[in-house]
C-alpha positions as CSV (number, residue, x, y, z in Angstrom):
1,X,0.0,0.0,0.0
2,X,1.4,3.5,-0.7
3,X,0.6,6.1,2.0
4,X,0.4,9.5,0.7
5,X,-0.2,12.8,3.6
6,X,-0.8,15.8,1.7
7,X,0.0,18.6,3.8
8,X,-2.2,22.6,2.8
9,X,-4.4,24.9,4.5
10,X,-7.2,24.1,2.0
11,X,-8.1,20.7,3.0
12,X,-11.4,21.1,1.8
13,X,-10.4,21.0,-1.5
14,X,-9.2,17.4,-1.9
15,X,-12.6,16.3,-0.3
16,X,-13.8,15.4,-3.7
17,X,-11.2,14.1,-4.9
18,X,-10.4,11.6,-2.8
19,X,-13.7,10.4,-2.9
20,X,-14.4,10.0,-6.5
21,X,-13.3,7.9,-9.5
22,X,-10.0,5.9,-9.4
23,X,-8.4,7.8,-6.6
24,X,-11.7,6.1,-4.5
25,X,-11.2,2.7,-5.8
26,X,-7.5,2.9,-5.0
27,X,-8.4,3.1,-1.6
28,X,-11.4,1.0,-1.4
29,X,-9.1,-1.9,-3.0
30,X,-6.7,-0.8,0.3
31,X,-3.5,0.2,-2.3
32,X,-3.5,3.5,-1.5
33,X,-4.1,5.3,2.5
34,X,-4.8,9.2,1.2
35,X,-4.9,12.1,3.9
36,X,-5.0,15.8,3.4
37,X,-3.9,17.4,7.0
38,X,-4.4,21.0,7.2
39,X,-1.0,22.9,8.0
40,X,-2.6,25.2,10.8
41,X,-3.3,22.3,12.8
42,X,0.5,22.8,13.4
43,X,1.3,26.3,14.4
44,X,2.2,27.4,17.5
45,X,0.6,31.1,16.5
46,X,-2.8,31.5,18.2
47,X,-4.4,33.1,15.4
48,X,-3.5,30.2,13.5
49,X,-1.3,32.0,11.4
50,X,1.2,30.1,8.4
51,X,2.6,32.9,6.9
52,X,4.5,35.8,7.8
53,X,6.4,38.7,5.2
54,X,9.2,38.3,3.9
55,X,13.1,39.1,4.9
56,X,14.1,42.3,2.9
57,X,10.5,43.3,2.1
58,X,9.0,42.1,-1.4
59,X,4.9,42.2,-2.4
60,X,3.6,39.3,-0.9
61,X,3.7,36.4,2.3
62,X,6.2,33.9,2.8
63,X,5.2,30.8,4.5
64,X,6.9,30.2,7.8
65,X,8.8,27.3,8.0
66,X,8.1,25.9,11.8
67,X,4.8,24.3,10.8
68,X,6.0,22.7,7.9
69,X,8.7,21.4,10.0
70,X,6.3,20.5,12.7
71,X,3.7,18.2,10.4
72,X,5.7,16.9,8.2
73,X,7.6,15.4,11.4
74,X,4.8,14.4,12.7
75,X,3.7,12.4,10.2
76,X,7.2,10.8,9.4
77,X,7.0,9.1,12.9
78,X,3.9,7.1,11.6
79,X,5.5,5.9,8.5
80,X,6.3,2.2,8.0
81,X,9.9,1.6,7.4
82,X,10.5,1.6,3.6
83,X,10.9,4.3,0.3
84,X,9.9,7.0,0.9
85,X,10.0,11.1,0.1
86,X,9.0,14.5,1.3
87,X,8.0,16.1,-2.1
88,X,7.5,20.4,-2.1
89,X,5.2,20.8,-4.9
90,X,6.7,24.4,-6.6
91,X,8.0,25.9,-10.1
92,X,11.8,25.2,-9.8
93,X,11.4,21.3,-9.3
94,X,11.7,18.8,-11.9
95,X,8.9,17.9,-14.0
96,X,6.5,15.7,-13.6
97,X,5.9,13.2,-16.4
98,X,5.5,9.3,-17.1
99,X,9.3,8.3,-16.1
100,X,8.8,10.0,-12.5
101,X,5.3,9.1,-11.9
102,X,6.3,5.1,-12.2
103,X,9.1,5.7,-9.7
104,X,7.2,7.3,-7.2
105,X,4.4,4.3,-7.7
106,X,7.1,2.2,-6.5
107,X,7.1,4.0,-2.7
108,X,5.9,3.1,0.8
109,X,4.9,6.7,1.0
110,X,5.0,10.3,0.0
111,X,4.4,13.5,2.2
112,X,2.9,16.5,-0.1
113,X,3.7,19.8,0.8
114,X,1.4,22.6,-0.9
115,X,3.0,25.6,-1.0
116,X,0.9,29.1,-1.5
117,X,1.1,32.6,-1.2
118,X,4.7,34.0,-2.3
119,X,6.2,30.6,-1.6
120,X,7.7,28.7,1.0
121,X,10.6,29.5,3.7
122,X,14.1,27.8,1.6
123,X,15.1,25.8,4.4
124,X,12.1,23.5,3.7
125,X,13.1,23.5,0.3
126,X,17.0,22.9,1.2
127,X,16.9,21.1,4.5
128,X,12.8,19.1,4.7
129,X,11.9,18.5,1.2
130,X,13.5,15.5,-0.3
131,X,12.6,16.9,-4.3
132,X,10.5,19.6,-5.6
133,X,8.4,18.5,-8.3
134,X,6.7,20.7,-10.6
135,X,3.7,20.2,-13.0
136,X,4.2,22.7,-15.8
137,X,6.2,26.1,-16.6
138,X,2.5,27.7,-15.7
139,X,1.7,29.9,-12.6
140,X,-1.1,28.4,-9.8
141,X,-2.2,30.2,-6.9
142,X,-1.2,26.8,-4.5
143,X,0.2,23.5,-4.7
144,X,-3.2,21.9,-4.1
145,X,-4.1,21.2,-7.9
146,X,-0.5,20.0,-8.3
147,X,-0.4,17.6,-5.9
148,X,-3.8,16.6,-7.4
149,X,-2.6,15.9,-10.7
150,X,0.4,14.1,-8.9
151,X,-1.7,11.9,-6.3
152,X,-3.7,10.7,-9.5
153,X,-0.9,10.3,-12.3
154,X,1.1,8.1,-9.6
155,X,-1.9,5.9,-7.9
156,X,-3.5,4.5,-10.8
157,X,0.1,3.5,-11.5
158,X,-0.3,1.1,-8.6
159,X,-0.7,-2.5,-9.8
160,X,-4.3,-3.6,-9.0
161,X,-5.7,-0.6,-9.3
162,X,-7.0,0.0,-13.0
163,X,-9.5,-2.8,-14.0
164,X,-7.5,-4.2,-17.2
165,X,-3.9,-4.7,-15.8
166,X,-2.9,-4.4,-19.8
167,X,-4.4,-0.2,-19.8
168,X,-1.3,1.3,-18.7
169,X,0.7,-0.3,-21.6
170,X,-0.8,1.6,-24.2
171,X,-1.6,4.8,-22.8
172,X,-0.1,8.1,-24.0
173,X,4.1,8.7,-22.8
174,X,4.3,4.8,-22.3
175,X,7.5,3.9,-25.0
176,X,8.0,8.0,-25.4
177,X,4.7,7.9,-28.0
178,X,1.2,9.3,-27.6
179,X,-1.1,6.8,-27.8
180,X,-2.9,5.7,-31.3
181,X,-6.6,7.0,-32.1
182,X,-9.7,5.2,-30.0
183,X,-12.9,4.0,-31.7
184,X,-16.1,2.7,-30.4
185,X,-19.7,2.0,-32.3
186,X,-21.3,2.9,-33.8
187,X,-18.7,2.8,-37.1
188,X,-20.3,5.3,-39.2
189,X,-21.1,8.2,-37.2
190,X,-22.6,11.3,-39.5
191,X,-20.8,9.9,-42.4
192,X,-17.4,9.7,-40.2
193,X,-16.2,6.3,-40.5
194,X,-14.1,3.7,-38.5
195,X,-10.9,2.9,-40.0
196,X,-11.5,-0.2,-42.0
197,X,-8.4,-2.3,-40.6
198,X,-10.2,-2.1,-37.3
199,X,-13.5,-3.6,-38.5
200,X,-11.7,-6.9,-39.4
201,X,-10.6,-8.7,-36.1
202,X,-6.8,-9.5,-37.7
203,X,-4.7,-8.2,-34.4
204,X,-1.7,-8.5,-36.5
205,X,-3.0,-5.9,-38.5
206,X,-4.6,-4.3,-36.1
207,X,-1.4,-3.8,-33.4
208,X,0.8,-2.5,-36.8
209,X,-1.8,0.3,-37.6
210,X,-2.1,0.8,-33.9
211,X,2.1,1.3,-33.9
212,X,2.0,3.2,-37.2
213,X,-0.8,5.9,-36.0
214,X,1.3,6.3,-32.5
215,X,4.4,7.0,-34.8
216,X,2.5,9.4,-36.3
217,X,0.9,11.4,-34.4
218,X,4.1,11.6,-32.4
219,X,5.8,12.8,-34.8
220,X,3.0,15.4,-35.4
221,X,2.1,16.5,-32.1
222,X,5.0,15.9,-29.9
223,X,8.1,15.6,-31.5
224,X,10.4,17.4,-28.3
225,X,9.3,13.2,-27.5
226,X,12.1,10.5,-28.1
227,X,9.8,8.8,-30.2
228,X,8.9,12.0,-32.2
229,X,12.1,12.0,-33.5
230,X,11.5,8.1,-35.0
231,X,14.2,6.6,-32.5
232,X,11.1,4.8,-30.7
């Protein structure tokens, strides 16, 4: 089972997430144990505070370090012994995509820490977080919808989770290609009509135009990919 704590102050937001779709079955199935802990429970302020302005003035709040410190070593004395990370969701991290999401799949457990506001204090950055991991050169008001995107990319990566073990092995980014166009009846839709090969029920066929199509449109659409450039 992978355990993953998400540490914010907007709790509220992962309510339906957790609770819907595959991230739900995950944890029905008991492969994945999901909490989101809200970081004021951990302040020593009275007023709850998180934040505070920053060293050498600049527009904008900082968040203060001390509670990150204090949950995220909280919850590291109730993890299992095994792989695991403290992951900062911000800009400067490395980018999430396929390769990173396997190898997280493959931990006991993650701690999330959303950042907000004008960013976080460094030394959770240089001396708490294990990687910073980011989800796009775009700007977001937290790391809540970050650490979304990464709690769902990594758990259905979990064996046992998706229905047809064989999904993941032809989804878009596995092999460096994007996957191949999807079909379903009926197979003439307002004169728009299946590609023939498909209507036949020869797999040989079939898995070559499949491979042909993903070459393709990889080359078309993505070809910054390894498998854009035909090396695939």
């Amino acid at each position: 089972m992978l355990r993953i704590d998400i540490v914010t102050i907007f709790p509220g937001m992962f309510e339906g997430v957790l609770g819907e779709s595959m991230i739900k079955r995950a944890r029905d199935k008991k492969k994945a144990l999901i909490r989101a802990h809200d970081l004021r429970d951990y302040t020593l302020d009275k007023h709850r505070k998180v934040d505070d302005r920053p060293f050498g003035g600049g527009s904008g709040m900082v968040m203060s370090p001390e509670p990150i410190f204090r949950a995220v070593e909280s919850l590291k004395k109730n993890r299992r012994r095994g792989r695991g990370k403290v992951i900062l969701l911000g800009p400067q991290g490395r980018k999430l995509d396929q390769k990173l999401a396997l190898e997280l799949s493959r931990l006991n457990w993650m701690i999330l820490i959303c950042g907000h506001y004008e960013g976080v204090d460094e030394r959770v950055r240089e001396r708490l977080a294990d990687e910073e991991i980011s989800i796009g050169d775009y700007i977001l008001t937290g790391g809540e919808l970050p650490a979304m995107v990464l709690t769902d990319c990594v758990v259905r990566l979990i064996p046992g989770v998706l229905g047809d073990k064989n999904s993941l092995n032809f989804e878009s980014f596995e092999g460096n290609l994007l996957e191949y166009a999807q079909y379903t009846r009926p197979a003439d839709f307002r004169g728009m009509k299946v590609p023939e090969v498909l209507l036949r029920g020869d797999h040989g066929r079939i898995a070559a135009w499949r491979r042909e199509d993903s070459l393709r449109r990889t080359r078309q659409k993505r070809p910054d990919l390894p498998g854009g450039s035909g090396r695939a």
